[in-house]
Backbone as XML, in Angstrom:
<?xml version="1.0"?>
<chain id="A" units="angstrom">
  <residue number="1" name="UNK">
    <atom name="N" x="-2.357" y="0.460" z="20.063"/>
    <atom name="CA" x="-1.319" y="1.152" z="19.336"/>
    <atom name="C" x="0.032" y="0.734" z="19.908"/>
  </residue>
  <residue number="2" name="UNK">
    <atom name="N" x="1.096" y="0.598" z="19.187"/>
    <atom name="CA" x="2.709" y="-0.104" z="19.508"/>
    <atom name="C" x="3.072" y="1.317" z="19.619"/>
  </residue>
  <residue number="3" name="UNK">
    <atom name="N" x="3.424" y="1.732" z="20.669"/>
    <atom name="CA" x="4.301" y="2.928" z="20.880"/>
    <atom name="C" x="5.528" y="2.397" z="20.507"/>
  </residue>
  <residue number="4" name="UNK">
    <atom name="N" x="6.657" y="1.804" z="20.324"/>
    <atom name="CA" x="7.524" y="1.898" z="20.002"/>
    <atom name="C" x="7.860" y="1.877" z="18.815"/>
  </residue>
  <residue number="5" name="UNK">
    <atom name="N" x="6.302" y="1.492" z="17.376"/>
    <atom name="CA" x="6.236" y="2.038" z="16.436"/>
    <atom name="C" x="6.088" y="3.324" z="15.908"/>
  </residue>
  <residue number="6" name="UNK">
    <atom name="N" x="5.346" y="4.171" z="17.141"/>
    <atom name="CA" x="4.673" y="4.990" z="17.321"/>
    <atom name="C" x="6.267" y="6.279" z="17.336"/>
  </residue>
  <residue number="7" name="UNK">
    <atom name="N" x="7.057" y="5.746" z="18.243"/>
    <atom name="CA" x="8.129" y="6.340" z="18.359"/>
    <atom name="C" x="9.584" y="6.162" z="17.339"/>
  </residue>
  <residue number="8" name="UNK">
    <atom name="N" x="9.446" y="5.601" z="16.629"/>
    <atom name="CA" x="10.077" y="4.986" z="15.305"/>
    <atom name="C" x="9.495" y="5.754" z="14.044"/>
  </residue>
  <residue number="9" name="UNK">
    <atom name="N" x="8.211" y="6.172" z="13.904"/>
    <atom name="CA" x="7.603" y="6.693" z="13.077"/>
    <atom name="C" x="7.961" y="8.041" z="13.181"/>
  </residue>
  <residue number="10" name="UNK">
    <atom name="N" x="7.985" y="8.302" z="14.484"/>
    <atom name="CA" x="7.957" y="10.057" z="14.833"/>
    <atom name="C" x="9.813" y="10.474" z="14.602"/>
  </residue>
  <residue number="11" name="UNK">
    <atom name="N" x="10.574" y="9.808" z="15.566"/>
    <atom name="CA" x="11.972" y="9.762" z="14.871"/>
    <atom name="C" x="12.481" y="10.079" z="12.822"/>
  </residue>
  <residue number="12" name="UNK">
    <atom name="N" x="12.095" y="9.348" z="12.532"/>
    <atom name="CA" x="12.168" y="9.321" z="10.795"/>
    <atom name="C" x="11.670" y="10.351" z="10.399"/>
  </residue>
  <residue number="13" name="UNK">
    <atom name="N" x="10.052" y="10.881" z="10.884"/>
    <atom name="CA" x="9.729" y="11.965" z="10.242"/>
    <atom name="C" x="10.153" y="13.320" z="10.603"/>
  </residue>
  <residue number="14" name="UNK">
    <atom name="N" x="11.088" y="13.323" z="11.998"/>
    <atom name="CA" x="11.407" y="14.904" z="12.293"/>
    <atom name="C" x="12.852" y="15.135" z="11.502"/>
  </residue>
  <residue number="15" name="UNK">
    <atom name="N" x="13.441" y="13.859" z="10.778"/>
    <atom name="CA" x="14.772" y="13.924" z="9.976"/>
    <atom name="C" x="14.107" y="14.536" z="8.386"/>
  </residue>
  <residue number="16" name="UNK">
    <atom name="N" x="12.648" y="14.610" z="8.346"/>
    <atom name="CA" x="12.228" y="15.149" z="6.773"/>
    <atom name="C" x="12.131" y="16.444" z="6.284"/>
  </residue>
  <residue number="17" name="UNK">
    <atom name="N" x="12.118" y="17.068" z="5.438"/>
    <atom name="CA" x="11.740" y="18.181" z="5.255"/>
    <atom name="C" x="9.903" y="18.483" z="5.749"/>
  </residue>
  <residue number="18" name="UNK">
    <atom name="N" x="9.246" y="19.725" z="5.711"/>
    <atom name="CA" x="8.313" y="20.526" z="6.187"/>
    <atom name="C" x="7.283" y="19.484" z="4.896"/>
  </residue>
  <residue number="19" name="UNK">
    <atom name="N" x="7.861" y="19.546" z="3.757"/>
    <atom name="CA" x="6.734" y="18.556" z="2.617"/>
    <atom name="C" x="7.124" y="17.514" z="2.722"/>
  </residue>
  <residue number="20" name="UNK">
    <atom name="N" x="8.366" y="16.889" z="2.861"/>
    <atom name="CA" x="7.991" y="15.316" z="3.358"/>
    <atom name="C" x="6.807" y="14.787" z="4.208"/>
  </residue>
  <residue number="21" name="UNK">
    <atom name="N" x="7.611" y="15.567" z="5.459"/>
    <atom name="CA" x="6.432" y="15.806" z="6.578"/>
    <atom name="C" x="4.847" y="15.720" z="6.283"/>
  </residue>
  <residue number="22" name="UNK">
    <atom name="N" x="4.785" y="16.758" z="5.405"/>
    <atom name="CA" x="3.466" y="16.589" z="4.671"/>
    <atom name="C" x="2.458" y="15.402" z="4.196"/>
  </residue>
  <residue number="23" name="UNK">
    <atom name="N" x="3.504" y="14.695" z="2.809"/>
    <atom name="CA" x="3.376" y="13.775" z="2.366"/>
    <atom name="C" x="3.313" y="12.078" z="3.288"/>
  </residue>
  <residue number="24" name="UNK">
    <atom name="N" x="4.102" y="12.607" z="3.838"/>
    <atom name="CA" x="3.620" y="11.385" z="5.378"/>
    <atom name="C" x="2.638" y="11.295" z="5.443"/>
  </residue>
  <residue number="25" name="UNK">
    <atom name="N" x="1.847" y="12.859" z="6.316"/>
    <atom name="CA" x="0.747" y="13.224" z="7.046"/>
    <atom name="C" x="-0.527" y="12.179" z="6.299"/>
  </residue>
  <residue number="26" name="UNK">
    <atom name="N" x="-0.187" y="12.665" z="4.410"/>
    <atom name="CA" x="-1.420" y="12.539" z="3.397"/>
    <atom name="C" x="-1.289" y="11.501" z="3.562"/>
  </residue>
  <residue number="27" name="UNK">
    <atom name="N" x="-0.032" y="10.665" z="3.418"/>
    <atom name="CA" x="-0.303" y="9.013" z="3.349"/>
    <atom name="C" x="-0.936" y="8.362" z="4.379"/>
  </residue>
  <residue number="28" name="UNK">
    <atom name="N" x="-0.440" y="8.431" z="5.588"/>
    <atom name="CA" x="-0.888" y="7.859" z="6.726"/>
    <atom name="C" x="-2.458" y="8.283" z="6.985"/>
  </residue>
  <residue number="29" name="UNK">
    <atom name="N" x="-2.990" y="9.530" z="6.782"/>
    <atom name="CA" x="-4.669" y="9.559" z="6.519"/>
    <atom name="C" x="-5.323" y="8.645" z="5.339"/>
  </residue>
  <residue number="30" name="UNK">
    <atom name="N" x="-4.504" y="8.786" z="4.480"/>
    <atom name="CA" x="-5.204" y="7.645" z="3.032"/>
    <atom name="C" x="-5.253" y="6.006" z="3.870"/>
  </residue>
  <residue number="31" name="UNK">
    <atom name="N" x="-4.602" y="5.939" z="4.624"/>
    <atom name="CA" x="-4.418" y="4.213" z="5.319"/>
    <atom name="C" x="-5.177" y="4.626" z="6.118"/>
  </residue>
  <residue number="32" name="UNK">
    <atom name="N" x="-5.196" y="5.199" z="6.918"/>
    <atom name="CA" x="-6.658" y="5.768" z="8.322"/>
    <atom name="C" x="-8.125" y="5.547" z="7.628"/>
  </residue>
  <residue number="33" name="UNK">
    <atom name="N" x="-8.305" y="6.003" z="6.244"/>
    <atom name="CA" x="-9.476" y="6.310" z="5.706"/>
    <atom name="C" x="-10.176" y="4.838" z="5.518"/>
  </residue>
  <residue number="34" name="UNK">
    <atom name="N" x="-11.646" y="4.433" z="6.156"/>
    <atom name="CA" x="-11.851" y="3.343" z="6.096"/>
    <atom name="C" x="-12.644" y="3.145" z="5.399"/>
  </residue>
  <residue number="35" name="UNK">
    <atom name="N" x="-13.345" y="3.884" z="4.320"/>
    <atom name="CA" x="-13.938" y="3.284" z="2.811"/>
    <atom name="C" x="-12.983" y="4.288" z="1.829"/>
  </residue>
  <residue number="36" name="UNK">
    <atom name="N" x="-12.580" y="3.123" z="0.630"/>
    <atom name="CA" x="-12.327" y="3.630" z="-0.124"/>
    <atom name="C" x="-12.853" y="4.813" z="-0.974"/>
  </residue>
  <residue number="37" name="UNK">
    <atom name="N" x="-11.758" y="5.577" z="-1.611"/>
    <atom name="CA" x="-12.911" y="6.559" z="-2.605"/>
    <atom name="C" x="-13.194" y="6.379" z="-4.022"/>
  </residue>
  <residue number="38" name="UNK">
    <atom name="N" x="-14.105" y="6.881" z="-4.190"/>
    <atom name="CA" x="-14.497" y="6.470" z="-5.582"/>
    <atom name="C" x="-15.497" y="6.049" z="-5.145"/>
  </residue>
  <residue number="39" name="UNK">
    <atom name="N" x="-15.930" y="5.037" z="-6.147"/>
    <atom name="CA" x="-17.763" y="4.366" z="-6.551"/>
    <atom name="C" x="-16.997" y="2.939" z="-7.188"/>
  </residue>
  <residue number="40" name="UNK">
    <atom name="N" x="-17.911" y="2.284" z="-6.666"/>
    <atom name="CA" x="-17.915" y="0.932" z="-7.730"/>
    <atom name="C" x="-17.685" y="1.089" z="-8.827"/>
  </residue>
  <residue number="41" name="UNK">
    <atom name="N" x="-17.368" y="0.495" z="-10.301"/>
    <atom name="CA" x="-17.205" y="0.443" z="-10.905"/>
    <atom name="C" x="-18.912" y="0.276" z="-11.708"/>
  </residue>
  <residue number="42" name="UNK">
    <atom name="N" x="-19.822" y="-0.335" z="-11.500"/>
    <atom name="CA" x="-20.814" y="-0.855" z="-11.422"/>
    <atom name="C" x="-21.956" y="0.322" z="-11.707"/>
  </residue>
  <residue number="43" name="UNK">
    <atom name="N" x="-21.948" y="1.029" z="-10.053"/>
    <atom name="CA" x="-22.355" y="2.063" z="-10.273"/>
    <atom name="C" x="-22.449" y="3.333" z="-11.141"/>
  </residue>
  <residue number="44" name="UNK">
    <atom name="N" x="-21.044" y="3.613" z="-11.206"/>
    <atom name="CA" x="-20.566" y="4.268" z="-12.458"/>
    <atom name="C" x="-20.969" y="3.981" z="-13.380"/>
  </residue>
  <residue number="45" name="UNK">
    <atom name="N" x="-21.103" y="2.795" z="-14.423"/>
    <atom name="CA" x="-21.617" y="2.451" z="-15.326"/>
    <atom name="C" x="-22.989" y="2.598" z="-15.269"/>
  </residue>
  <residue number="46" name="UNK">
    <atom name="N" x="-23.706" y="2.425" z="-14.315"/>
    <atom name="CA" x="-25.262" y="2.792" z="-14.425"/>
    <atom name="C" x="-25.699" y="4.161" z="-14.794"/>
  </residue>
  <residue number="47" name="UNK">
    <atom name="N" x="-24.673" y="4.627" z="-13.924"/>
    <atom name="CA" x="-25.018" y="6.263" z="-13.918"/>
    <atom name="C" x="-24.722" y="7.433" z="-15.194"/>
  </residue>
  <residue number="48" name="UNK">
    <atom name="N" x="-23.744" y="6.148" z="-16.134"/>
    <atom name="CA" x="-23.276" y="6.745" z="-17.180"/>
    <atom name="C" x="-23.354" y="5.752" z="-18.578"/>
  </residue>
  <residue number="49" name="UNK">
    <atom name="N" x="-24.835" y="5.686" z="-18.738"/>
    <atom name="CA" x="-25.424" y="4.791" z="-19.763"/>
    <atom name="C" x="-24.566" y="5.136" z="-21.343"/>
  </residue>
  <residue number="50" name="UNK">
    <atom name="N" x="-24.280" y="6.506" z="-21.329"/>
    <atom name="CA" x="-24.301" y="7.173" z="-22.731"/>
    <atom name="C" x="-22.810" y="6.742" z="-22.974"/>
  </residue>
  <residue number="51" name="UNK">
    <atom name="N" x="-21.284" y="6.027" z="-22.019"/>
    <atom name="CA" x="-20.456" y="6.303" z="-22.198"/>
    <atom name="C" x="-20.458" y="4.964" z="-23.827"/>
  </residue>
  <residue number="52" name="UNK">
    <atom name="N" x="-19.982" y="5.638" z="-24.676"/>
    <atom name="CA" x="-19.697" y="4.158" z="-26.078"/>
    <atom name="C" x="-18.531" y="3.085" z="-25.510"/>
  </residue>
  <residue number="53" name="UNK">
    <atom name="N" x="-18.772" y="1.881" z="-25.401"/>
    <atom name="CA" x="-18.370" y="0.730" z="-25.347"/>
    <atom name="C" x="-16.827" y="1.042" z="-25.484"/>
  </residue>
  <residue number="54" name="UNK">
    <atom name="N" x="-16.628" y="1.287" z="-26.780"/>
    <atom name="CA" x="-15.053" y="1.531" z="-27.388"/>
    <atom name="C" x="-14.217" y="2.547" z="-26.247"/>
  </residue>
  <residue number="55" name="UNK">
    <atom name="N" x="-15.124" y="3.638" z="-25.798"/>
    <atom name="CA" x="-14.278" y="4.782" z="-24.822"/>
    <atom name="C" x="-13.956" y="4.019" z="-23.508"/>
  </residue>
  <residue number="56" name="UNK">
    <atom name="N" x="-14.960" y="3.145" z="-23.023"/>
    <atom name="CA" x="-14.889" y="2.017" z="-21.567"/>
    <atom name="C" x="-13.636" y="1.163" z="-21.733"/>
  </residue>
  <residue number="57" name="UNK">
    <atom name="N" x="-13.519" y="0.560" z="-23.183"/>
    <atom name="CA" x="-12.434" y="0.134" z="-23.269"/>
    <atom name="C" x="-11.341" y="0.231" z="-23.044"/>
  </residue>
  <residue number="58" name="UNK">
    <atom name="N" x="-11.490" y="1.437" z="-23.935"/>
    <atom name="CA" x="-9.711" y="2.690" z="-24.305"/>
    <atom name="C" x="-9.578" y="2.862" z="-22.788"/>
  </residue>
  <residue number="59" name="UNK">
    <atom name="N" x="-10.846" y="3.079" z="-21.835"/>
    <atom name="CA" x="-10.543" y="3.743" z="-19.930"/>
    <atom name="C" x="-9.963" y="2.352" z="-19.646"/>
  </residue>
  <residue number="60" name="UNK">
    <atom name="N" x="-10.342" y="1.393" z="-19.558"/>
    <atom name="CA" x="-9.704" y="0.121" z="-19.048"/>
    <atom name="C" x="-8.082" y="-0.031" z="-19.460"/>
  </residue>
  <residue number="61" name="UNK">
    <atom name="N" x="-8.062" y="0.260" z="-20.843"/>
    <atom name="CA" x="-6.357" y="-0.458" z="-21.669"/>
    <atom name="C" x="-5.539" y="0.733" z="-20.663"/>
  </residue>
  <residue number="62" name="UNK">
    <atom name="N" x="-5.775" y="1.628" z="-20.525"/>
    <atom name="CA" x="-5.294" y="2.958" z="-20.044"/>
    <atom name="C" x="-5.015" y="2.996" z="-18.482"/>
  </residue>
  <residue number="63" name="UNK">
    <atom name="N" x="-6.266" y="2.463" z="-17.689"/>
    <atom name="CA" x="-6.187" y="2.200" z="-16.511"/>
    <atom name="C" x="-5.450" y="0.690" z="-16.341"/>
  </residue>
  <residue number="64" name="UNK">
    <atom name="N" x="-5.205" y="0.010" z="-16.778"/>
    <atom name="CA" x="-4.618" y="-1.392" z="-16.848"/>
    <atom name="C" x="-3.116" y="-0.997" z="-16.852"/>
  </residue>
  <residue number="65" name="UNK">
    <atom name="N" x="-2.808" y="-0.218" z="-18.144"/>
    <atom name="CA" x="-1.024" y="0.111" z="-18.624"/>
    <atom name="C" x="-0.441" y="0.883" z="-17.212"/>
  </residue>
  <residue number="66" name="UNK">
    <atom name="N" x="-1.036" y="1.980" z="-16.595"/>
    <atom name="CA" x="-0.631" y="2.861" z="-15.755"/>
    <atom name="C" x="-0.503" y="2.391" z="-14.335"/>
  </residue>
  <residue number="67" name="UNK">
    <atom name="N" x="-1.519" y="1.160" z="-14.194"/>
    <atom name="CA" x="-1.326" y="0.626" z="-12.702"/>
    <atom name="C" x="-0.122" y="-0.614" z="-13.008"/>
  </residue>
  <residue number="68" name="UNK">
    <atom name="N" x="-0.103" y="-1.063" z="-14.114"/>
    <atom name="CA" x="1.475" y="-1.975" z="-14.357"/>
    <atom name="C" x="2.666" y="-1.552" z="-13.942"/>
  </residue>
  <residue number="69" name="UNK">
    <atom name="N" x="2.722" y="-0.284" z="-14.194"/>
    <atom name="CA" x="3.917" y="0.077" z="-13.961"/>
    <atom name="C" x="4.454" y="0.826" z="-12.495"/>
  </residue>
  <residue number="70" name="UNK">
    <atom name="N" x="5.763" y="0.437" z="-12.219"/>
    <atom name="CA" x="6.508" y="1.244" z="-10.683"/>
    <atom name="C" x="7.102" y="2.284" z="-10.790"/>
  </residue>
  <residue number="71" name="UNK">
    <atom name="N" x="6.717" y="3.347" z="-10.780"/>
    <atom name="CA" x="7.671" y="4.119" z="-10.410"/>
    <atom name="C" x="8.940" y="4.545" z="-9.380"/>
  </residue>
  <residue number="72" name="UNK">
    <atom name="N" x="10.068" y="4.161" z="-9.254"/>
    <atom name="CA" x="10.802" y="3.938" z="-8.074"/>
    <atom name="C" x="11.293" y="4.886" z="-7.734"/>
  </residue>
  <residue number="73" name="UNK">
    <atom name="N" x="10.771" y="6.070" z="-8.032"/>
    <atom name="CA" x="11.459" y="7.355" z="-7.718"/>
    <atom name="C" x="9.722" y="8.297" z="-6.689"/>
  </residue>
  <residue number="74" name="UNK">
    <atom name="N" x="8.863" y="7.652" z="-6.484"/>
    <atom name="CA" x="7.463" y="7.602" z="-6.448"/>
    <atom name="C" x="7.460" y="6.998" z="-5.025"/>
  </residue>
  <residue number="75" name="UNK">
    <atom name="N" x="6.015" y="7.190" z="-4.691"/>
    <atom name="CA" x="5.775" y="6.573" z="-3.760"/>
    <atom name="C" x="5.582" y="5.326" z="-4.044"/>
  </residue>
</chain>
């Protein structure tokens, strides 16, 4: 561990509010967390034989449009 990152990190976050603070906390555990969440994609599909072709789609065009875009006011 770089303590002088360590101490750079801690500086910035005592200038945040109590939910900044927070939102740090959540982020920096989401990067700690060492398997992703969710399921394969793969799996899912096995497990959900009945979904119609056309709805997998519409989830893809949908999941495709929403990860395109930045929000810069966002994390």
């Amino acid at each position: 561990m770089n303590d002088a990152i360590v101490r750079q990190i801690t500086a910035q976050t005592q200038t945040l509010s109590e939910d900044e603070q927070r939102r740090v906390l959540a982020f920096a555990k989401r990067l700690a967390h060492k398997n992703p969440l969710g399921v394969p994609v793969e799996h899912f599909l096995r497990s959900r034989p009945d979904i119609p072709a056309h709805e997998l789609k519409e989830m893809e065009r949908v999941i495709e449009d929403g990860c395109e875009k930045i929000d810069s006011n966002g994390w």
